[in-house]
N, C-alpha and C positions, 0 to 999 in steps of 0.2 A: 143695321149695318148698311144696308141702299139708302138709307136716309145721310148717312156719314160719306159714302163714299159722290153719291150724287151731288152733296153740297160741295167736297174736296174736286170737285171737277167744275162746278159752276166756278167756283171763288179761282179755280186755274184761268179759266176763259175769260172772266170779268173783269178781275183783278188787273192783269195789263190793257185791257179796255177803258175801262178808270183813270189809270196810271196815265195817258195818253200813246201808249206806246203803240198800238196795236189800231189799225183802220177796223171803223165799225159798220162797215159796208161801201158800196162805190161811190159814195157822193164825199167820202173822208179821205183825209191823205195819211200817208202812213205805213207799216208794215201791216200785210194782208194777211188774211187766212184763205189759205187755199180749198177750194172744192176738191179738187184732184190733182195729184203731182203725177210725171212719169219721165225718166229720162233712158231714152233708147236712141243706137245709133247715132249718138253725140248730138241729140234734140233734147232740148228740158222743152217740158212742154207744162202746164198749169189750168187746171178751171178756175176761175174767181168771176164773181158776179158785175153784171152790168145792166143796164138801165140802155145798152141800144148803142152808146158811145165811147165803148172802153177801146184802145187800140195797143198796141207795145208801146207807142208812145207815150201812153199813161204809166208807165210804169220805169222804175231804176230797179235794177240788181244793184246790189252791192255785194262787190268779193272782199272776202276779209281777209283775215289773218291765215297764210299760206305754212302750214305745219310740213316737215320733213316724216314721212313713214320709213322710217330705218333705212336713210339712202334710197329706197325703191322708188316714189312715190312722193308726188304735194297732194295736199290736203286742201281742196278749196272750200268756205261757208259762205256760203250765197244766202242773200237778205231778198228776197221781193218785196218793192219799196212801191207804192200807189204815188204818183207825183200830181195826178192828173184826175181830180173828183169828174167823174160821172154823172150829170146830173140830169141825162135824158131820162124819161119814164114809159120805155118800152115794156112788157111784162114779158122777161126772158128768165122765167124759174132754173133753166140750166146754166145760164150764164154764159160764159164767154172762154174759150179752150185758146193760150196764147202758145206760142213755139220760138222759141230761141236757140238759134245752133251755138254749142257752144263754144266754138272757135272763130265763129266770124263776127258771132255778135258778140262775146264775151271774153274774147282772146285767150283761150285757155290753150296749149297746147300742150303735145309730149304725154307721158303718161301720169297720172291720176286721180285722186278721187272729188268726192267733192259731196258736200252735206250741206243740207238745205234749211235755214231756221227756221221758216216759219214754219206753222201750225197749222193741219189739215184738220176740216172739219167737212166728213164724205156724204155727200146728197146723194140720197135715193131717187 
C-alpha cells in the first residue's frame, strides 16, 4: 500500500514536470513549487529556491478568475509564475523567502479571499 500510495504522489509531482507546466528548479521558467507559503497582515510571502540571483523581479503572479462568495466576498487564484531563470550557483539549500503586499503590489483590495495554485513542497 506505501508502494501504491508513493508512486500516486511521484506521478502527482512528475507528471506536470513532464507535461512542461511546472519549473523544475531556478534555472527554468514556469510555475513554481513553493518551499513555504504564508500570507499575514495582507503580505503573501513565498520560499523557492535560488542559486544567489532570484529577486520579485523573477517572478509574475497571475490573478485569475475572480469568484463572487455569496455577495460577501471575491475569491482571488494566484499563479506564481518563475519569468526570470536563476542561473547563479551560490549553495543557498533554504533558498530565498519573497514578500508581496498585496494591495500594492497585486491590487487587490476591499474584502476577500484568495487561493494560491501552486504546490508546496516543505524543506526541513
Amino acid at each position: 500500500m506505501k508502494k501504491i500510495n508513493t508512486v500516486i504522489i511521484i506521478l502527482f509531482i512528475i507528471g506536470p514536470l513532464m507535461a512542461g507546466q511546472i519549473s523544475d528548479g531556478q534555472r527554468e521558467t514556469g510555475e513554481i513549487v513553493l518551499n513555504s507559503l504564508s500570507v499575514k497582515d495582507g503580505i503573501l510571502s513565498f520560499g523557492t529556491e535560488t542559486g544567489g540571483c532570484t529577486t520579485k523581479k523573477s517572478f509574475r503572479i497571475n490573478i485569475g478568475t475572480v469568484k463572487d462568495i455569496a455577495g460577501k466576498a471575491k475569491n482571488y487564484t494566484l499563479t506564481i509564475i518563475r519569468i526570470v531563470p536563476d542561473e547563479c550557483k551560490a549553495f543557498l539549500p533554504q533558498g530565498i523567502f519573497l514578500e508581496y503586499d498585496l494591495e500594492k503590489d497585486l491590487g487587490l483590495k476591499g474584502y476577500y479571499t484568495i487561493s494560491v495554485i501552486n504546490m508546496i513542497l516543505p524543506r526541513k
